[in-house]
Residue frames relative to the residue before (quaternion, step in Angstrom):
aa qw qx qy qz dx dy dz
X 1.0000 0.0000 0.0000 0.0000 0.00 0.00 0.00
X 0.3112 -0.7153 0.5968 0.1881 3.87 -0.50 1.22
X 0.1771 -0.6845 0.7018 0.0872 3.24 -1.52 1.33
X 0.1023 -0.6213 0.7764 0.0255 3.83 -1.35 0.76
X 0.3745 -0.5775 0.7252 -0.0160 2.52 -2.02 1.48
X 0.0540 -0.8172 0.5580 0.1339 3.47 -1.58 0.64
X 0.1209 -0.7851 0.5084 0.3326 3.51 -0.32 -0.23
X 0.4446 -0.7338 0.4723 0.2023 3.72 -0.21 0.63
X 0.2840 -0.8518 0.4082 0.1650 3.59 -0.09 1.36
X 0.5235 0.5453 -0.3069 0.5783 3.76 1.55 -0.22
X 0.9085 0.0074 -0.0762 0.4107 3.77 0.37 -0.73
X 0.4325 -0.7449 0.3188 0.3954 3.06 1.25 0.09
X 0.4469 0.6388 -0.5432 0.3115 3.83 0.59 0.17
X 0.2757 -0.6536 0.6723 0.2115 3.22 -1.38 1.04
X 0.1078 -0.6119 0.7791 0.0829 3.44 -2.03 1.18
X 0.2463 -0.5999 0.7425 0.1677 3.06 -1.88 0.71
X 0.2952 -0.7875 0.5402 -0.0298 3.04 -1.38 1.09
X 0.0408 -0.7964 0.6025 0.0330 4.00 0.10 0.81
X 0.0658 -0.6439 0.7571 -0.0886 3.54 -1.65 1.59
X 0.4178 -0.6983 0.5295 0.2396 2.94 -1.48 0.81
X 0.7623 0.0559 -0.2250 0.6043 3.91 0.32 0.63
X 0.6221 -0.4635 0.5407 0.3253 3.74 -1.30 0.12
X 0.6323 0.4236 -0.3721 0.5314 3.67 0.53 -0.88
X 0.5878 0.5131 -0.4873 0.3921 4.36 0.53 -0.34
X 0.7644 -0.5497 0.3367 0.0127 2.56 -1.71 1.15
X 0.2547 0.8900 -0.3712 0.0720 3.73 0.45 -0.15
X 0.3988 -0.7909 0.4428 -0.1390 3.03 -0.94 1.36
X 0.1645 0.9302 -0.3260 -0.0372 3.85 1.66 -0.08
X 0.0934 0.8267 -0.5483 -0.0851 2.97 -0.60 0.73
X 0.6910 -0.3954 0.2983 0.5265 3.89 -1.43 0.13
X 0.0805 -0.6746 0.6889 0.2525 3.68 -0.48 0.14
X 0.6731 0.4465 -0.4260 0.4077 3.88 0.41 0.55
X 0.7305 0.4691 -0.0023 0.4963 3.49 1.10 -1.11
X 0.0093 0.8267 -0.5165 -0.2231 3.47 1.46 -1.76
X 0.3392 0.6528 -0.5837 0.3438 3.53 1.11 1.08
X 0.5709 -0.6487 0.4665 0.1889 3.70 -1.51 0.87
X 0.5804 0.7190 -0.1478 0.3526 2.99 2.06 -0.86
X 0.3843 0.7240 -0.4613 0.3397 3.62 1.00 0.86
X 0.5705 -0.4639 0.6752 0.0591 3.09 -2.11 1.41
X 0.1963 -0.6296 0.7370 0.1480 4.07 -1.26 1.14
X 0.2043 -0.6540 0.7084 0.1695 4.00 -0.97 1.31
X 0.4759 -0.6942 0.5157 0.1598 2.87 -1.46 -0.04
X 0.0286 0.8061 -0.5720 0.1493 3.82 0.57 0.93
X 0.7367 -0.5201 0.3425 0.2635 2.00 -2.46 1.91
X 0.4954 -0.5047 0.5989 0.3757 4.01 -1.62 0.32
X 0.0387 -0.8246 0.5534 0.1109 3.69 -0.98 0.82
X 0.3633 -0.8484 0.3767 0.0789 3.05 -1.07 0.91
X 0.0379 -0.8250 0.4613 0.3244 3.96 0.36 0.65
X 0.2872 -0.7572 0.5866 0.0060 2.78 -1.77 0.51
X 0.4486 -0.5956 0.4889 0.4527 4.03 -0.36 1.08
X 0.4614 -0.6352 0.5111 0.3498 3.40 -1.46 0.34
X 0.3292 0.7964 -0.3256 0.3890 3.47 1.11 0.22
X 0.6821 0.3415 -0.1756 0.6223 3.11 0.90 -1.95
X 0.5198 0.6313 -0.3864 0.4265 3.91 0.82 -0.68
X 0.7688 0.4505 -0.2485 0.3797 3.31 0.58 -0.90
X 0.7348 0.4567 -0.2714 0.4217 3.21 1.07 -0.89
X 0.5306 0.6240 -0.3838 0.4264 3.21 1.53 -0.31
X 0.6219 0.4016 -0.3845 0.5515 3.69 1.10 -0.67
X 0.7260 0.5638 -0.2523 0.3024 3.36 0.32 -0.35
X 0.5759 0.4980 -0.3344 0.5554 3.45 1.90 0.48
X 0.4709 -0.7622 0.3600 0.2602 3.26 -0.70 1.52
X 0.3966 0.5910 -0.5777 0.3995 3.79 0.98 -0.04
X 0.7893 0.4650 -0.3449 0.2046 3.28 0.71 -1.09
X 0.2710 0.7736 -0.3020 0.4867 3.74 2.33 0.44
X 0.7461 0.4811 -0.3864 0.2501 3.35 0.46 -1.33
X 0.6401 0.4432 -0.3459 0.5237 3.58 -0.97 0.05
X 0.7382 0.4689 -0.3452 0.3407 3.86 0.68 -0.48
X 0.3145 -0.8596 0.4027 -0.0088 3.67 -0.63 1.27
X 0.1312 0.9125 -0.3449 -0.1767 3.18 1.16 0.04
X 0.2900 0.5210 -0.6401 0.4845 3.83 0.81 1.11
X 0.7829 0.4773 -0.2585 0.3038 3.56 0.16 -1.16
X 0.3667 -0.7297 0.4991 0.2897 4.13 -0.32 0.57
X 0.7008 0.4811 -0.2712 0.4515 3.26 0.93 -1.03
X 0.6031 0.5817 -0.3296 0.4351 3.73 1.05 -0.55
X 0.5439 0.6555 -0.2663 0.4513 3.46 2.00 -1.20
X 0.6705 0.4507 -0.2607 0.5286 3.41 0.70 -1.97
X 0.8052 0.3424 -0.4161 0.2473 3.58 0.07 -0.61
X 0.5176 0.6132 -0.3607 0.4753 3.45 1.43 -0.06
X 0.4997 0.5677 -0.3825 0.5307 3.62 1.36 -1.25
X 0.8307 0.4420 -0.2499 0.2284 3.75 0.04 -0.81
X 0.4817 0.6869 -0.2750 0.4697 2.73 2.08 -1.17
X 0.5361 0.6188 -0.3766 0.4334 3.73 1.49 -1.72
X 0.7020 0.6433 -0.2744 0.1346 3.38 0.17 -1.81
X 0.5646 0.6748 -0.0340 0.4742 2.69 1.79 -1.81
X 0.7711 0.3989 -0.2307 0.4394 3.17 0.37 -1.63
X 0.8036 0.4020 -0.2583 0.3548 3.90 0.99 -0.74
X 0.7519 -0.6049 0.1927 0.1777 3.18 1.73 0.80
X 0.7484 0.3806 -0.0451 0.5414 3.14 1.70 -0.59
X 0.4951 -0.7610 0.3339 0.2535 3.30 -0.60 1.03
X 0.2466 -0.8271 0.4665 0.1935 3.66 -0.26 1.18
X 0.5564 -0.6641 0.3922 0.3091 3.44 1.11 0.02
X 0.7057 -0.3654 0.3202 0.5158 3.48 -1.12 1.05
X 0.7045 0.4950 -0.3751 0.3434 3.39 -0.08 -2.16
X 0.7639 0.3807 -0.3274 0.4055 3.66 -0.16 -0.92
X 0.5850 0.4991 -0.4301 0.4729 3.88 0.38 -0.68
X 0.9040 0.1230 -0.1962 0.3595 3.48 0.26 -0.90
X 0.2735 0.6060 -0.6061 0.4366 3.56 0.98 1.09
X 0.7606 0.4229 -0.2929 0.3961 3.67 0.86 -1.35
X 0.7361 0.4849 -0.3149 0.3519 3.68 1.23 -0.25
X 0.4380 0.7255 -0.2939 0.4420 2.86 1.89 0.32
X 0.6482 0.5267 -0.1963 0.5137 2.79 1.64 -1.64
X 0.6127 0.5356 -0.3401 0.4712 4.00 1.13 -0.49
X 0.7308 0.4892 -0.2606 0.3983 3.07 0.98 -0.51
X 0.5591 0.5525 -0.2349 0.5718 3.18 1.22 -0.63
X 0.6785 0.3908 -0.2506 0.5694 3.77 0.69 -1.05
X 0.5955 0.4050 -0.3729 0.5850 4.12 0.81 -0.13
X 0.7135 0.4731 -0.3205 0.4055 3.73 0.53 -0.50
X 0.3547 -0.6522 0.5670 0.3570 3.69 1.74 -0.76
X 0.4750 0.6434 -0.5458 0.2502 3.85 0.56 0.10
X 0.1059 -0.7491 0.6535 0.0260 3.50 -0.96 0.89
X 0.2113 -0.8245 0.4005 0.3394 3.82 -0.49 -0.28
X 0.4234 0.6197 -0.4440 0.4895 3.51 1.54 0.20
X 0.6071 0.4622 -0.4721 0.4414 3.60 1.27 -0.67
X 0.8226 0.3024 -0.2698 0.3988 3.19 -2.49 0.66
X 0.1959 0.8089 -0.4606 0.3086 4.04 1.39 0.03
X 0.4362 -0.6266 0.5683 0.3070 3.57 -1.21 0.01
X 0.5940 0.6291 -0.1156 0.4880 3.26 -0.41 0.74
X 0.0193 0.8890 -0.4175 -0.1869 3.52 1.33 -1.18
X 0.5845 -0.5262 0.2815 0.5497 3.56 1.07 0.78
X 0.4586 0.7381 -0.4693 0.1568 3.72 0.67 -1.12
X 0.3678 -0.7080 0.5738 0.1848 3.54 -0.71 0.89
X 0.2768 -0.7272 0.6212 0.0929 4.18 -0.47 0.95
């Protein structure tokens, strides 16, 4: 079943549209706005996959290399790589917990640093 993507040219909200054959008819409208006034994006071709094959793909150590686990940023980028590889949308909340965490790990921010107390053992 072909999915199309629009971008509405009046409000800018993208709709995704789902037909059952290519040869249907289709008619798109904003589903936020209900303007006629929409742009066809182009989007990546997806492919489904059994969660099986999904699994075994995480589950091949090529798919390790490059991963550092001292490094946070090496984590988040592996966390995402995961996200990716299992197909399913983790959801705003998760994407930007992990760019937080990059950002924080690029900034050096710990929170035990600067503490009352100065860490000093008594």
């Amino acid at each position: 079943m072909p999915i199309y993507e629009y971008r509405c040219r009046d409000c800018g909200r993208k709709s995704v549209f789902i037909t059952l054959s290519v040869k249907s008819a289709l008619e798109p409208k904003c589903k936020k706005c209900g303007s006629l006034n929409l742009e066809k994006l182009v989007s990546r071709v997806a492919v489904s996959r059994s969660e099986e094959s999904r699994m075994e793909s995480l589950a091949d150590p090529s798919k390790l290399s490059g991963l550092d686990e001292n490094d946070p940023q090496s984590v988040a980028r592996w966390m995402k790589k995961m996200g990716k590889e299992m197909g399913e949308d983790a959801g705003e909340d998760f994407d930007q917990s992990i760019d937080e965490a990059m950002e924080e790990a690029e900034s050096g921010g710990d929170s035990g640093e600067g503490s009352p107390g100065g860490g000093e053992d008594l």
